[in-house]
C-alpha positions in Angstrom: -2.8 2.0 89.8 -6.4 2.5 89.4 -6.1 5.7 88.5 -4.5 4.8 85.5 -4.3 2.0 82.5 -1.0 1.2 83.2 2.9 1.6 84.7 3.5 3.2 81.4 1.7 6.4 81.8 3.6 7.5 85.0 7.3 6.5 83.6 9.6 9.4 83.9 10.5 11.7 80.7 13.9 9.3 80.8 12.3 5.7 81.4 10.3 6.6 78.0 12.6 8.3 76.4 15.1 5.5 76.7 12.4 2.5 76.1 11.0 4.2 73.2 14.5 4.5 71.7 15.4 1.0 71.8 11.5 0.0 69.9 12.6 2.4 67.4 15.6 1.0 66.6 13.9 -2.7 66.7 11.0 -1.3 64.8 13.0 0.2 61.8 15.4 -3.3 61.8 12.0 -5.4 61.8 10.7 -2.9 59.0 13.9 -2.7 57.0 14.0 -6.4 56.9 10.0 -7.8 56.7 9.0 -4.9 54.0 9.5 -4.0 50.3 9.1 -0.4 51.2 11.2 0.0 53.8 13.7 -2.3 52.7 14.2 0.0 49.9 13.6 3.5 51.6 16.1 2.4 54.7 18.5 0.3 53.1 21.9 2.5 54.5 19.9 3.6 57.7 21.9 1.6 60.6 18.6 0.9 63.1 21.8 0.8 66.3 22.1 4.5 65.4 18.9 5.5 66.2 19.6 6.6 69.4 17.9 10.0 69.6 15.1 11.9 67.8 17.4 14.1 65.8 18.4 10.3 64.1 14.9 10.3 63.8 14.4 13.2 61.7 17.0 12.4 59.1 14.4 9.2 58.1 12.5 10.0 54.9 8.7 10.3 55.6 6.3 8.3 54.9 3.3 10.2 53.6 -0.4 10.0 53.7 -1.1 11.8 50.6 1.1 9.4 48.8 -0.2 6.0 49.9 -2.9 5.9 47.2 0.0 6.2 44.9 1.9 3.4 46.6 -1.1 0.5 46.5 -1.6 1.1 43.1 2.5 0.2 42.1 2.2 -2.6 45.0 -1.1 -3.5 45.7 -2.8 -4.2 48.2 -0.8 -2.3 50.8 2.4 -0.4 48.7 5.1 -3.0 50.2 4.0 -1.3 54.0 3.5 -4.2 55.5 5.1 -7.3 56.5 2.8 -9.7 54.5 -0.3 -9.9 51.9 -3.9 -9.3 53.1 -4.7 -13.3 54.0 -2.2 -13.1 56.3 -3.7 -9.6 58.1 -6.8 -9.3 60.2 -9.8 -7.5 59.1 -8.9 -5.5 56.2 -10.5 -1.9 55.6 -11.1 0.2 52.8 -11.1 3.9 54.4 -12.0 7.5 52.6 -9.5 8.0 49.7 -10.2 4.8 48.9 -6.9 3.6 51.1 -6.3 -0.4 51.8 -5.8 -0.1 55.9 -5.3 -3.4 57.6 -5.9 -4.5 60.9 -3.1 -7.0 62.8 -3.4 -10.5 62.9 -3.0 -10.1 66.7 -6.5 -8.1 67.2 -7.8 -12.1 66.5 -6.0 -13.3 69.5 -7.9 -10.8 72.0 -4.6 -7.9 71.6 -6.3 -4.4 71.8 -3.7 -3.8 68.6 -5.4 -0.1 67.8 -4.4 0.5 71.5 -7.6 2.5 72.2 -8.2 1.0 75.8 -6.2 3.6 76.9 -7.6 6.7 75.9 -11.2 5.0 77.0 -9.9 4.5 80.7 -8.9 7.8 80.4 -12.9 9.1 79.6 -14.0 6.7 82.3 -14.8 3.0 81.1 -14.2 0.2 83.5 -14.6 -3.6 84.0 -18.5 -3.7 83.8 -18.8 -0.4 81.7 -21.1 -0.9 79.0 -20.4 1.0 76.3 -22.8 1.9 73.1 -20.1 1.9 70.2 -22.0 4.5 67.9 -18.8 4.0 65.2 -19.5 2.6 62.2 -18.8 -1.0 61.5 -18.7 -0.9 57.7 -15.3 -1.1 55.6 -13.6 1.3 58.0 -11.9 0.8 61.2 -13.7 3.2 63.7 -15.8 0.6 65.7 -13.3 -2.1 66.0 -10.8 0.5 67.5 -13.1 1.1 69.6 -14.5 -2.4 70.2 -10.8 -3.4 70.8 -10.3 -0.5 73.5 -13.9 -1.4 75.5 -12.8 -4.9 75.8 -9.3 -4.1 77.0 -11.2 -2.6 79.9 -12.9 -5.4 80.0 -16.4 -3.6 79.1 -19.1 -5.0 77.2 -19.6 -3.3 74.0 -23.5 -2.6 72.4 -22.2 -2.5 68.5 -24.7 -0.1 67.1 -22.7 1.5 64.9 -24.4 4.6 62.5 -28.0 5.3 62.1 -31.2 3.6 63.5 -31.3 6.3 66.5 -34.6 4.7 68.1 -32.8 0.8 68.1 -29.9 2.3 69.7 -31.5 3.9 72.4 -33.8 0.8 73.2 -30.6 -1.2 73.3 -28.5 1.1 75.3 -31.5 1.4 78.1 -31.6 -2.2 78.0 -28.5 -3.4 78.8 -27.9 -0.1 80.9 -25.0 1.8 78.6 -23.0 4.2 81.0 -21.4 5.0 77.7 -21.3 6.6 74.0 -18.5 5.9 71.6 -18.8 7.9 68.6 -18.4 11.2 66.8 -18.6 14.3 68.0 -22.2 15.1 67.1 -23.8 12.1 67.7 -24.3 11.2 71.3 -26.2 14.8 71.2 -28.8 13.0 68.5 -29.0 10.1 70.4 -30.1 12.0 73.1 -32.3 14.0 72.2 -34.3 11.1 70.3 -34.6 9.4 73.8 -36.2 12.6 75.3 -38.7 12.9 72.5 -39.3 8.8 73.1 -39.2 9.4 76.9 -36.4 6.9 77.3 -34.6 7.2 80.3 -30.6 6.2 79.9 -27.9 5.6 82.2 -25.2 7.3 80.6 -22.4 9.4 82.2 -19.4 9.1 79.8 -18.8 10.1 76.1 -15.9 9.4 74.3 -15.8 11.3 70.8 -13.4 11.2 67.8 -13.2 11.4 63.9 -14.2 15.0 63.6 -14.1 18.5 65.5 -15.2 18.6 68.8 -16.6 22.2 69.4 -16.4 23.7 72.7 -20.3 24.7 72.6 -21.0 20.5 71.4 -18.8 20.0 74.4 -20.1 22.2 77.0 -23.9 20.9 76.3 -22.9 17.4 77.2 -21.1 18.8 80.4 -24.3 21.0 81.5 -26.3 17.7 80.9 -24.4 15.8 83.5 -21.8 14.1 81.3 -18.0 13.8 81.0 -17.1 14.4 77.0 -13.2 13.4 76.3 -12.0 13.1 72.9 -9.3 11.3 71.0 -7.1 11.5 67.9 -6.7 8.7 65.9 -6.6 7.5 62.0 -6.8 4.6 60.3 -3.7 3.8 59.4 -2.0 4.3 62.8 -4.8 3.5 65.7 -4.6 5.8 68.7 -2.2 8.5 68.8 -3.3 10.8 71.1 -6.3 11.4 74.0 -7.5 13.5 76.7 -7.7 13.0 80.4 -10.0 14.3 82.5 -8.2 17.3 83.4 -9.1 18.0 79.5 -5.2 20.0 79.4 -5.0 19.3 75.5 -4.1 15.4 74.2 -1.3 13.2 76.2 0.6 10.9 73.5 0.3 7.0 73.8 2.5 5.5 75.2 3.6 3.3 71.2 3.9 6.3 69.3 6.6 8.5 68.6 5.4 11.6 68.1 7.2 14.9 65.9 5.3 18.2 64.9 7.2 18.9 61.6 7.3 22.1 59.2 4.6 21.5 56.5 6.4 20.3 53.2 9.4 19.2 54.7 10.6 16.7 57.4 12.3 18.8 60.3 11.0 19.3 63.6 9.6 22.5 64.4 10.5 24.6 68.0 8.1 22.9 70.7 5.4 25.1 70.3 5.1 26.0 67.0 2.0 24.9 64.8 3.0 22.0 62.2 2.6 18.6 60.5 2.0 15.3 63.1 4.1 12.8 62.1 3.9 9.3 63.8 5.9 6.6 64.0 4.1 3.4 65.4 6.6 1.2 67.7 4.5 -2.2 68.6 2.7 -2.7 65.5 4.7 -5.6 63.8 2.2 -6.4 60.4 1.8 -2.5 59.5 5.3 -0.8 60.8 4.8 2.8 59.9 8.1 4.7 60.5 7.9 8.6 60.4 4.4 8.6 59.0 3.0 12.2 57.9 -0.6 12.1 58.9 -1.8 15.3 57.0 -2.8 16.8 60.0 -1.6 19.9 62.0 -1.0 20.6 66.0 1.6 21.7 68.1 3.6 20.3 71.4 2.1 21.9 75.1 4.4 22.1 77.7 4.7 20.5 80.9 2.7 17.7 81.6 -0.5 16.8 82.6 -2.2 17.5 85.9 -3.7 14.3 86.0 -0.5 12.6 86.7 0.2 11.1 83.3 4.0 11.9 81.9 4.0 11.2 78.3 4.3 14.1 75.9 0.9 16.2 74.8 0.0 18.3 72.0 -3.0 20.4 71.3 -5.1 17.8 69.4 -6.5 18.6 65.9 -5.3 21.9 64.6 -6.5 21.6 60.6 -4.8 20.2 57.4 -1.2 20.3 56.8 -1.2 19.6 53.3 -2.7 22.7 51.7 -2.0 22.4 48.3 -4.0 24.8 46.2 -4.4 25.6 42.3 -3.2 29.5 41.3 -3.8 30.6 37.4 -4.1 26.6 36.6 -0.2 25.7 38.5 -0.5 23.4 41.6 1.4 25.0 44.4 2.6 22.9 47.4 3.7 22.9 50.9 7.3 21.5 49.7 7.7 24.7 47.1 7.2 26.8 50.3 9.5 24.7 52.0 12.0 25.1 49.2 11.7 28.8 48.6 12.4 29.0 52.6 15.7 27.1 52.3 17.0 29.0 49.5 17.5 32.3 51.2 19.9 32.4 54.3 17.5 35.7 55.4 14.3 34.1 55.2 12.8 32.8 58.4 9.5 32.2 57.2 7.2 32.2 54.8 3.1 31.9 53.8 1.9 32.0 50.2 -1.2 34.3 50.0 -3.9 33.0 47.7 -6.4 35.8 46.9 -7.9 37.4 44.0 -8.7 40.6 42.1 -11.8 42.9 40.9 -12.1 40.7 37.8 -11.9 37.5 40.0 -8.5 36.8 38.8 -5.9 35.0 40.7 -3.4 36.7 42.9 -0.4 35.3 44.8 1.3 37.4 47.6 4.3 36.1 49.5 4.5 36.8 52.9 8.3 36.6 53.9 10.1 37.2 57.7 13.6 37.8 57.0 16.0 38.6 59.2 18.7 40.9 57.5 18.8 42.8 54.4 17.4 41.0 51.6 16.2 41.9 47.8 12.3 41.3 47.2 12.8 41.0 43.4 15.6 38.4 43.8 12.9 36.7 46.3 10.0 37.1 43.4 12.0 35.4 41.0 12.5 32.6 43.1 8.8 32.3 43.5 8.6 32.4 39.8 11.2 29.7 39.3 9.9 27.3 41.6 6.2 27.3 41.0 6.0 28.8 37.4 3.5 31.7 39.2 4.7 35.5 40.0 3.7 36.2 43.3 4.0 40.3 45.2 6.7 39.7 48.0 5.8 41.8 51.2 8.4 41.9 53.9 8.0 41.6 57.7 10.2 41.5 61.0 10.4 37.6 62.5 7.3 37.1 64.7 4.9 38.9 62.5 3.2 35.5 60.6 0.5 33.9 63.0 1.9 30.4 64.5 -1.1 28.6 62.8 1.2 25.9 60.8 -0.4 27.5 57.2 2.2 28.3 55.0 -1.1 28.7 52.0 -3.3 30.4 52.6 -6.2 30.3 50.4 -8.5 33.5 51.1 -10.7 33.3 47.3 -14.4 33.0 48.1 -16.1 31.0 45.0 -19.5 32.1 44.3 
């Protein structure tokens, strides 16, 4: 088993399947019965029939864009969690501002953001130390991480942002093998110890909280290093990491994961480009049931060739929720989504947001329809649902890229 973190990883698709199942349907009872929000949003859900993912999809989401919303009616965590913030961990204020709390188990040594996993993946081991680059201040970045070093049972440097030259003289010291942080940062960290003529040990890099680009990436390889990445968020922990085979992001092994059409809750074909939603299955203080994260990917097939079974998608793909202003009216993902399931013929559908000469505001609709349909009918729609007229051009199914945008917003502001 050295190879990997745990049994888990090498369960066949039915061993997960059928464990993950029966958390669901203990997670939603535990939710249903320990929350104010779920109490509420789940009251005639029955948690014993939750026995396959399309039960799963009929459960309301849970989204990201609406927790700030939910705090202020219920502060301090809108009725998500199973008790007040004296009876949480450490407690977190992340970008939005959003109340995120930590469990009350990360006090009793549990690696509750689950991160160990995706950092035995990139290489740390008992002994590893690890220079945890993350920021330790209000969010919960470095203690994800911290948690995940010491599940590997690896010392941790905490260095956290800034002060380049300290964290180099502390990661020579204690001999650091490895860097936790984002994306750009190991490659400062660097490149200040060659200017300082600081000779480091390391070999690994573990990277999240921003895009990894496959230049970034291949300078740390041609420098001698191994450069995995990771998706997480704040709210959730881990949900996904890479291997070294680098074959896009396997799924951990507490999450169930769907891929979604943005503005709506329905599974999309494995494959296409859409919304990550997440439901968390051991996290008893903050049990977030089909929770949409805001952010887009898409299912790979097969599994990967490092021997791990679960599930992978592509990793970070861009924003779902792509709500834009056109001549002063808000337009949503959910209007798209509604204009879609109006018309038997239409397939698909992107709203165009450009502009004119005068730098006025145009709206084109892009529509795949399948059948004979009537564009003005269509235009009125549009009209109807978003108090905007919008140009309806027609295309065959298959035309409209699989890039999980259905707004496009093409105006360049000067």
């Amino acid at each position: 088993m050295s190879e990997f973190f745990d049994a888990l990883e090498i369960r066949s698709a039915d061993e997960r399947d059928a464990a993950q199942m029966a958390q669901l349907r203990a997670q939603v009872s535990h939710a249903k019965a320990a929350t104010r929000y779920f109490a509420d949003t789940l009251a005639d859900v029955d948690p014993a029939a939750l026995t396959d993912r399309a039960a799963l999809a009929a459960l309301p989401l849970v989204r990201k864009s609406s927790i700030l919303e939910l705090q202020a009616k219920d502060p301090p965590f809108g009725g998500l969690c199973t008790g007040e913030a004296g009876g949480m961990g450490r407690l977190f204020v992340s970008p939005g501002p959003i109340n995120d709390p930590e469990s009350r188990l990360a006090s009793e040594g549990v690696d509750c953001w689950r991160f160990g996993r995706a950092m035995f993946a990139a290489g740390i081991r008992a002994g590893s130390v690890v220079l945890n680059s993350f920021s330790y201040h209000l969010t919960p970045g470095a203690f994800m991480v911290d948690s995940g070093a010491r599940a590997c049972e690896a010392a941790v440097i905490p260095g956290g942002t800034g002060n380049t030259e300290g964290q180099i003289q502390a990661a020579a010291r204690f001999g650091a093998s490895s860097i936790a942080a984002t994306p750009d940062f190991p490659k400062l960290l660097l490149e200040k110890a060659d200017e300082l003529g600081v000779d480091l040990s390391i070999r690994h890099l573990i990277v999240s909280g921003g895009p990894l680009f496959p230049s970034l990436r291949q300078g740390y390889i041609d420098a001698g290093l191994t450069c995995l990445q990771c998706y997480g968020t704040a709210d959730l922990g881990l949900v996904a990491y890479e291997s070294m085979t680098m074959e896009g992001m396997i799924l951990d092994e507490q999450v169930l994961v769907e891929i979604v059409r943005p503005g709506t809750g329905d599974p999309v074909p494995d494959g296409d480009v859409g919304e990550v939603v997440v439901t968390s299955l051991n996290n008893k203080d903050y049990p977030l049931i089909r929770f949409a994260t805001g952010d887009l990917s898409a299912v790979l097939p097969g599994q990967s060739a490092c021997g791990r079974t679960a599930p992978r998608i592509k990793g970070w793909m861009g924003r779902a929720d792509q709500t834009t202003k056109v001549r002063g009216m808000f337009v949503r993902p959910e209007q798209v989504a509604d204009f879609v399931s109006r018309h038997a013929e239409v397939e698909k559908a992107r709203f165009v947001v450009g502009s004119d000469a005068e730098k006025r505001d145009t709206l084109t609709v892009l529509v795949e329809v399948s059948g004979d349909t009537d564009p003005d009918r269509l235009a009125e729609s549009v009209t109807a649902l978003c108090k905007v007229r919008g140009m309806i051009e027609l295309a065959e199914p298959g035309h409209l890229p699989n890039d999980g945008k259905v707004i496009d917003d093409t105006r360049v502001f000067d």
